[in-house]
C-alpha positions as CSV (number, residue, x, y, z in Angstrom):
1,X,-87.3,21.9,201.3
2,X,-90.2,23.3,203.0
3,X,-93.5,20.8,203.8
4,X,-96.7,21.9,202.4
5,X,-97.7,20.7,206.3
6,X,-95.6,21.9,209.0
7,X,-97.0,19.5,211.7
8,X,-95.4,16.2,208.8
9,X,-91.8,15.4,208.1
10,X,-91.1,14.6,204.9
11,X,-88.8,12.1,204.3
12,X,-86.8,10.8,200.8
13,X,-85.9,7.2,200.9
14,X,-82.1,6.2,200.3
15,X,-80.6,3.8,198.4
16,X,-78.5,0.8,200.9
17,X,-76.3,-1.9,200.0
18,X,-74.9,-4.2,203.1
19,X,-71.6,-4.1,204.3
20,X,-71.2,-7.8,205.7
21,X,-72.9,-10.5,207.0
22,X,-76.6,-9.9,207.9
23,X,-76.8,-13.6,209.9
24,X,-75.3,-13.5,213.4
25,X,-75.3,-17.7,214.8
26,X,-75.0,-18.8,218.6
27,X,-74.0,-22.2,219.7
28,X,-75.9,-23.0,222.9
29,X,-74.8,-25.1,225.6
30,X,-77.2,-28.3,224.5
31,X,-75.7,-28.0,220.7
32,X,-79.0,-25.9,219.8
33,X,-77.7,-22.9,217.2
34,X,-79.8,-19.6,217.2
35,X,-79.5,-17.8,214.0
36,X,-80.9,-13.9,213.9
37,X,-80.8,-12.5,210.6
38,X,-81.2,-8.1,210.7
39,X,-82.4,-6.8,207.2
40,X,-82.8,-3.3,206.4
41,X,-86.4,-2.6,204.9
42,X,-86.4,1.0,204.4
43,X,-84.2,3.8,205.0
44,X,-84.9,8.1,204.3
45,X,-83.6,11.2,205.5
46,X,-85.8,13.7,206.1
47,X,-85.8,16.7,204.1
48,X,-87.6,19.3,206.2
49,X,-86.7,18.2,209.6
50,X,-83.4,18.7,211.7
51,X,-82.3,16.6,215.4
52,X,-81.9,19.8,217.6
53,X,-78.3,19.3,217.6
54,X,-78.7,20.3,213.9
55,X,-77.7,16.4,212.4
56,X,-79.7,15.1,209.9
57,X,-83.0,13.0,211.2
58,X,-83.1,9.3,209.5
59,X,-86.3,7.2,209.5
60,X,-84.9,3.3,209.5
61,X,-87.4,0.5,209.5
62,X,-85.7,-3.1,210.3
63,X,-86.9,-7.2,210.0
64,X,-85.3,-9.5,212.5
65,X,-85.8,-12.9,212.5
66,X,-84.5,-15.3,214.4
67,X,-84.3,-18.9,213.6
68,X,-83.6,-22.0,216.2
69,X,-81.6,-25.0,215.1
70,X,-82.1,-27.9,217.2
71,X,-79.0,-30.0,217.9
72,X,-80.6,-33.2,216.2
73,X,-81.9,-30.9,213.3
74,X,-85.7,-32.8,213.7
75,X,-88.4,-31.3,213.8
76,X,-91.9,-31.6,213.6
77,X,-95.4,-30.4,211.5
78,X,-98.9,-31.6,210.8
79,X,-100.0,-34.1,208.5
80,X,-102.1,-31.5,206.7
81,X,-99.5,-29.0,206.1
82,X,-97.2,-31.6,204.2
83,X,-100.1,-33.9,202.1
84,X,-101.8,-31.8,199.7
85,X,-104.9,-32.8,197.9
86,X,-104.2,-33.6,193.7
87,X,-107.2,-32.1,192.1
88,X,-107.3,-34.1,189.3
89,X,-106.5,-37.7,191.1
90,X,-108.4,-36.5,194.4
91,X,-105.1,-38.1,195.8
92,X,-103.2,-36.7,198.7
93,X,-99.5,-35.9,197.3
94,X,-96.1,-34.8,198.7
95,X,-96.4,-30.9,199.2
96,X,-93.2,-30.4,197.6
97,X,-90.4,-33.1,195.5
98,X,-87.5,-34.3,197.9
């Protein structure tokens, strides 16, 4: 398929299912775990566009995130963030049900 715009590479997004676990965990030495989580957000093959060794040229656009589990599992946040003000009381109330 030939771009309208040779200086562009066109690109047609593919389909992806995973093939195992996306959540890698790490024990530290002080009991801490480190979770990193890799998610595939987009993934195309372009359509007008060859690598010079003639393969096909992917676009791939990742999320990692990384999440840190102290050893005591506390942790902390501000007042604000967890009372909410009830409109119709003018009460400050639980940000969520336990």
């Amino acid at each position: 398929m030939e771009s309208g715009n040779p200086d562009r590479v066109e690109f047609r997004m593919l389909d992806y299912s995973s093939m195992g676990d996306d959540t890698v965990s790490f024990k530290l030495e002080d009991g801490t775990i480190v979770r990193v989580r890799v998610s595939l957000d987009r993934a195309g093959i372009a359509t007008n566009y060859k690598n010079p060794d003639g393969t096909a040229h992917y676009a791939i656009n990742t999320s990692v995130k990384v999440f840190v589990i102290p050893s005591d599992k506390r942790f902390t946040m501000p007042k604000k963030q967890v009372l909410v003000s009830d409109k119709d009381s003018g009460k400050e109330q639980p940000s969520h049900i336990a």
